[in-house]
C-alpha positions as CSV (number, residue, x, y, z in Angstrom):
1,X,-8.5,-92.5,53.5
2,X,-9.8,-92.5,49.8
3,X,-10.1,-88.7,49.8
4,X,-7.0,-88.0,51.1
5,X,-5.3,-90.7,48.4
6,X,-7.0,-89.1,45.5
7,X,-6.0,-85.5,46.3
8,X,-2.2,-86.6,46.8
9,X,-2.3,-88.7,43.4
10,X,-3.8,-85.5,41.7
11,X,-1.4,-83.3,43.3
12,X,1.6,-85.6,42.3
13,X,-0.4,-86.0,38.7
14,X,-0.4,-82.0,38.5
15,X,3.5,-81.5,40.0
16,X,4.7,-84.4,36.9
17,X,2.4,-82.3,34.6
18,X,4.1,-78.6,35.1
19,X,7.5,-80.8,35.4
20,X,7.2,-81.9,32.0
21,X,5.6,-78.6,30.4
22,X,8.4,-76.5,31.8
23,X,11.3,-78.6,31.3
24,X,10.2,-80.7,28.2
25,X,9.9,-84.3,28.1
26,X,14.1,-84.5,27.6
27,X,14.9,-82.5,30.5
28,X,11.6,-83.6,33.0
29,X,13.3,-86.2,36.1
30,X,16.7,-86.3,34.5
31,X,14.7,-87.1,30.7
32,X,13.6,-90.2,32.1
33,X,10.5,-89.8,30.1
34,X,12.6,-89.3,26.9
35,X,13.0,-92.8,26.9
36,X,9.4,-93.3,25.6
37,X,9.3,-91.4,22.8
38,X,12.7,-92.2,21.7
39,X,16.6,-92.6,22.4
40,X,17.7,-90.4,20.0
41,X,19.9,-87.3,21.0
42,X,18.0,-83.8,20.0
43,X,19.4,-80.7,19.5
44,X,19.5,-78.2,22.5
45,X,16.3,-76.2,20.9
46,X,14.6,-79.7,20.5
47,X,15.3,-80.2,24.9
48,X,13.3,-77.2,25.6
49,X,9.9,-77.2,26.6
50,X,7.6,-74.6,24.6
51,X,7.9,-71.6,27.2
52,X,11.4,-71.7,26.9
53,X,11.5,-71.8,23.3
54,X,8.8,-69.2,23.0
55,X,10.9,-66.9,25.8
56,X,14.0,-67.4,23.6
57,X,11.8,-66.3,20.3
58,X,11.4,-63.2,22.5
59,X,15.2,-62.8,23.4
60,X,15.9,-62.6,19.7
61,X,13.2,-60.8,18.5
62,X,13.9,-57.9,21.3
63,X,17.8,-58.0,20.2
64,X,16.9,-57.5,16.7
65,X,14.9,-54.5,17.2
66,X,17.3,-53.2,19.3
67,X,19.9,-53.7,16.4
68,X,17.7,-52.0,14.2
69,X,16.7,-49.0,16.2
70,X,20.4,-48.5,16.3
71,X,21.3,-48.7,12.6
72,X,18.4,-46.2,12.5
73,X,19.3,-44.3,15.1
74,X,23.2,-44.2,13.8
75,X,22.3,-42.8,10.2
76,X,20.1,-39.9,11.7
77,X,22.8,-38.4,13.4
C-alpha cells in the first residue's frame, strides 16, 4: 500500500510539474497557482511558460530572416 501511494504522489507531483513548466504558473489549473506569487494582471508574454516564449523568439527570428532574404533577394534581380 505504501509503494503504490508513493508512486501515484510522484506521478501526480511530476503531472503538476510539466503543468506548470508548459503552461506557466498564470495559465497552470486555471492560474490557480498565480495566486501565490501575486494577483496582479501580466501581460500576455508575462502568461507564457519559457517554451512558449522561447518557441515564439523562434517565430520571429524565422520571419525576420525570411524578410531579409527577400529584400536581398528583391535588389538582385
Amino acid at each position: 500500500m505504501g509503494k503504490t501511494f508513493g508512486i501515484l504522489m510522484i506521478v501526480g507531483l511530476v503531472w503538476v510539474g510539466l503543468e506548470v513548466y508548459t503552461e506557466g504558473t498564470h495559465g497552470a489549473f486555471g492560474g490557480i497557482f498565480a495566486s501565490f506569487i501575486g494577483a496582479e494582471a501580466p501581460s500576455e508574454e508575462e502568461t507564457l511558460s519559457t517554451p512558449r516564449r522561447a518557441g515564439r523568439a523562434m517565430q520571429r527570428a524565422h520571419e525576420e530572416r525570411g524578410e531579409r532574404f527577400d529584400r536581398v533577394y528583391d535588389q538582385a534581380q
